[in-house]
C-alpha positions in Angstrom: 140.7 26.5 -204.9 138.5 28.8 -206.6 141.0 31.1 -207.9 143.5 27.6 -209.1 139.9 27.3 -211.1 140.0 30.7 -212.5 136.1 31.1 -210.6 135.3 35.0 -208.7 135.3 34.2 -204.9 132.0 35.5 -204.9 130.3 33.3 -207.5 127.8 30.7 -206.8 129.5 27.7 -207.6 127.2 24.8 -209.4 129.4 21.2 -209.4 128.4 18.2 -211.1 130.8 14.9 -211.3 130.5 12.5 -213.8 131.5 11.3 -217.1 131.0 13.3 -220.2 128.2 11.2 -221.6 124.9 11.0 -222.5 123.3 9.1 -219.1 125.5 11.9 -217.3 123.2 14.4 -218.7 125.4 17.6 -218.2 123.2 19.1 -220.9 120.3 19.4 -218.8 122.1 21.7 -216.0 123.5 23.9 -218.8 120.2 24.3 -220.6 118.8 24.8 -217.1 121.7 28.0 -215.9 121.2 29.5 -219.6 117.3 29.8 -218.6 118.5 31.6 -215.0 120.3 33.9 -217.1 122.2 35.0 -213.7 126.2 35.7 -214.6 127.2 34.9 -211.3 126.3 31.4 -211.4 129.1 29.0 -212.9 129.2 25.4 -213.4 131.8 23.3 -212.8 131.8 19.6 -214.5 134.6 17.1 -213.0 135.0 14.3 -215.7 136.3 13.3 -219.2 134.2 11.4 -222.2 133.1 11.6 -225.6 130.6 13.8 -225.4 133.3 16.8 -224.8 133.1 18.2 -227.8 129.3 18.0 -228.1 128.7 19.8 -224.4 131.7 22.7 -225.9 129.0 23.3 -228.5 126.4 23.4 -226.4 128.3 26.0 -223.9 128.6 28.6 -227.0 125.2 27.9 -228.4 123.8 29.5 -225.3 126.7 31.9 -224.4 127.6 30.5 -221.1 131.5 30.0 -222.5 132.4 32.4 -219.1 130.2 30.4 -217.1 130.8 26.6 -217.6 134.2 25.2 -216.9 134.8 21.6 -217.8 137.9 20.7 -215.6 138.5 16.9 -217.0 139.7 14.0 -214.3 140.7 15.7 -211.3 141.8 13.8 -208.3 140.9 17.0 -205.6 136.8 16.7 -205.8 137.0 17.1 -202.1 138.7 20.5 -202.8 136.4 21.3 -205.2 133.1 20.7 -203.4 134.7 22.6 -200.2 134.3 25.9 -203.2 131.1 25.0 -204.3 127.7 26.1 -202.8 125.7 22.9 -204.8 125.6 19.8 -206.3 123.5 18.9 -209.7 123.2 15.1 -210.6 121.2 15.5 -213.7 121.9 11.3 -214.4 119.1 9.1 -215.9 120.6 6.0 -213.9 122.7 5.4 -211.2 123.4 3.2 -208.7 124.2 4.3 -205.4 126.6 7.5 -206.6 129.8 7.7 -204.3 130.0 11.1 -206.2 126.6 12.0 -204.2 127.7 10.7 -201.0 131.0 12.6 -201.5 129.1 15.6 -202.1 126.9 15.3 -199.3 129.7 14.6 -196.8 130.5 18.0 -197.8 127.9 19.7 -197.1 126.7 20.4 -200.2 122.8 20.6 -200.9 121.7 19.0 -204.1 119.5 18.5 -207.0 119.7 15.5 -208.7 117.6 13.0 -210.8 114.5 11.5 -209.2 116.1 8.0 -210.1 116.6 4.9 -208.1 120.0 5.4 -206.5 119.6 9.7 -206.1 116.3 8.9 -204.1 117.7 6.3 -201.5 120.0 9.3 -200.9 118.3 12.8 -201.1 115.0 13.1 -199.4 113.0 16.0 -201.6 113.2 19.0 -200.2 115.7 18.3 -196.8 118.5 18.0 -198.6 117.7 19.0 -202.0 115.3 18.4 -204.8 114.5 15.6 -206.7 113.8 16.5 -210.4 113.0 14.4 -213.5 116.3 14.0 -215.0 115.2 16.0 -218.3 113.2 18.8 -216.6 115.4 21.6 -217.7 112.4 24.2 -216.0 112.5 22.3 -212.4 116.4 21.8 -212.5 116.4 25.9 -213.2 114.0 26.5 -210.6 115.5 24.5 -207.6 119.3 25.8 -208.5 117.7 29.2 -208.5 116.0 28.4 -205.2 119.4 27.5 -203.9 120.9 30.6 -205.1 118.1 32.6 -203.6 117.8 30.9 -200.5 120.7 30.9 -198.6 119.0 29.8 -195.0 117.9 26.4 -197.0 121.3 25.8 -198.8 122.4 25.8 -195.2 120.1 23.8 -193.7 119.8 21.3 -196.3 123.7 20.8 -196.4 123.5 20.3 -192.5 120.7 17.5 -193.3 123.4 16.0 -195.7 126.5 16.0 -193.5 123.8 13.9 -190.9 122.2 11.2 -193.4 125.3 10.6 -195.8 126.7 9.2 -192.2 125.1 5.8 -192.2 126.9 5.2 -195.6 130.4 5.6 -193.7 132.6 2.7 -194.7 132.9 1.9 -191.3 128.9 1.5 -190.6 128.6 -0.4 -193.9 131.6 -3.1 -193.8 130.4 -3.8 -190.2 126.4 -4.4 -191.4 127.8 -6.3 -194.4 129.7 -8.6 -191.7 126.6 -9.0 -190.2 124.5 -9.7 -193.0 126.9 -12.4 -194.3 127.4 -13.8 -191.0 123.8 -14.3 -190.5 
């Protein structure tokens, strides 16, 4: 998958899935990879929207044109997060992100915005880090953690695979039978 994406096979792979827009924050991750200044690191951004053009900008404005790939809709996410190393959620609202779940399912260890939603699904600092959504500093630190760490990238994707299970379908449809029963 990595080389279909044109990305080294031994680059640190960032991904983020979302609408190009401005709740999606993208901006924050690539502010946050041009302050880690580390050419191995590239960012992949799954989605479409109208703030395409703007985020382009924003790539050359802090030369990471090499670094940050925006692949559009794309119907093989579970491909791509079996390449990545991490998952950034940058959002400033969410509701319960089946693009989080599907990123911890695989394995993936994450940070994300400390928002409603992200925190009823990462606890900080098991299976990633919860950072205010426009804290480009924190969101460079705990990527760089990641990339630096690779015993904790492990272990927190581990933590992920565990707790994403009681969102199964399965589990759910079952307790909302119950609930609706009762």
């Amino acid at each position: 998958k990595r080389k279909e994406l044109g990305l080294p096979e031994d680059a640190f792979i960032v991904l983020s899935v979302g609408e190009l827009n401005k709740n999606k924050n993208h901006e924050t991750v690539i502010k946050a990879l041009a302050k880690i200044n580390d050419r191995n690191i590239y960012y992949v951004i799954c989605g479409q929207g109208p703030l395409e053009n703007y985020l382009k900008n924003l790539i050359k404005e802090v030369r990471l044109e090499k670094q940050v790939h925006l692949l559009g809709f794309r119907r093989d996410i579970a491909e791509i997060c079996k390449a990545s190393n991490m998952f950034a959620f940058p959002s400033f609202r969410e509701g319960l992100s089946v693009a989080l779940i599907e990123a911890m399912a695989a394995g993936l260890p994450v940070v994300c915005s400390d928002i409603r939603g992200n925190r009823d699904l990462i606890k900080d600092g098991e299976g990633g880090y919860l950072v205010k959504p426009d804290d480009v500093n924190n969101f460079a630190q705990n990527i760089n953690n990641l990339l630096i760490y690779n015993e904790k990238r492990l272990a927190m994707a581990a933590y992920n695979i565990e707790a994403v299970k009681s969102f199964d379908s399965n589990i759910v449809s079952k307790r909302m039978q119950e609930i609706y029963s009762n």
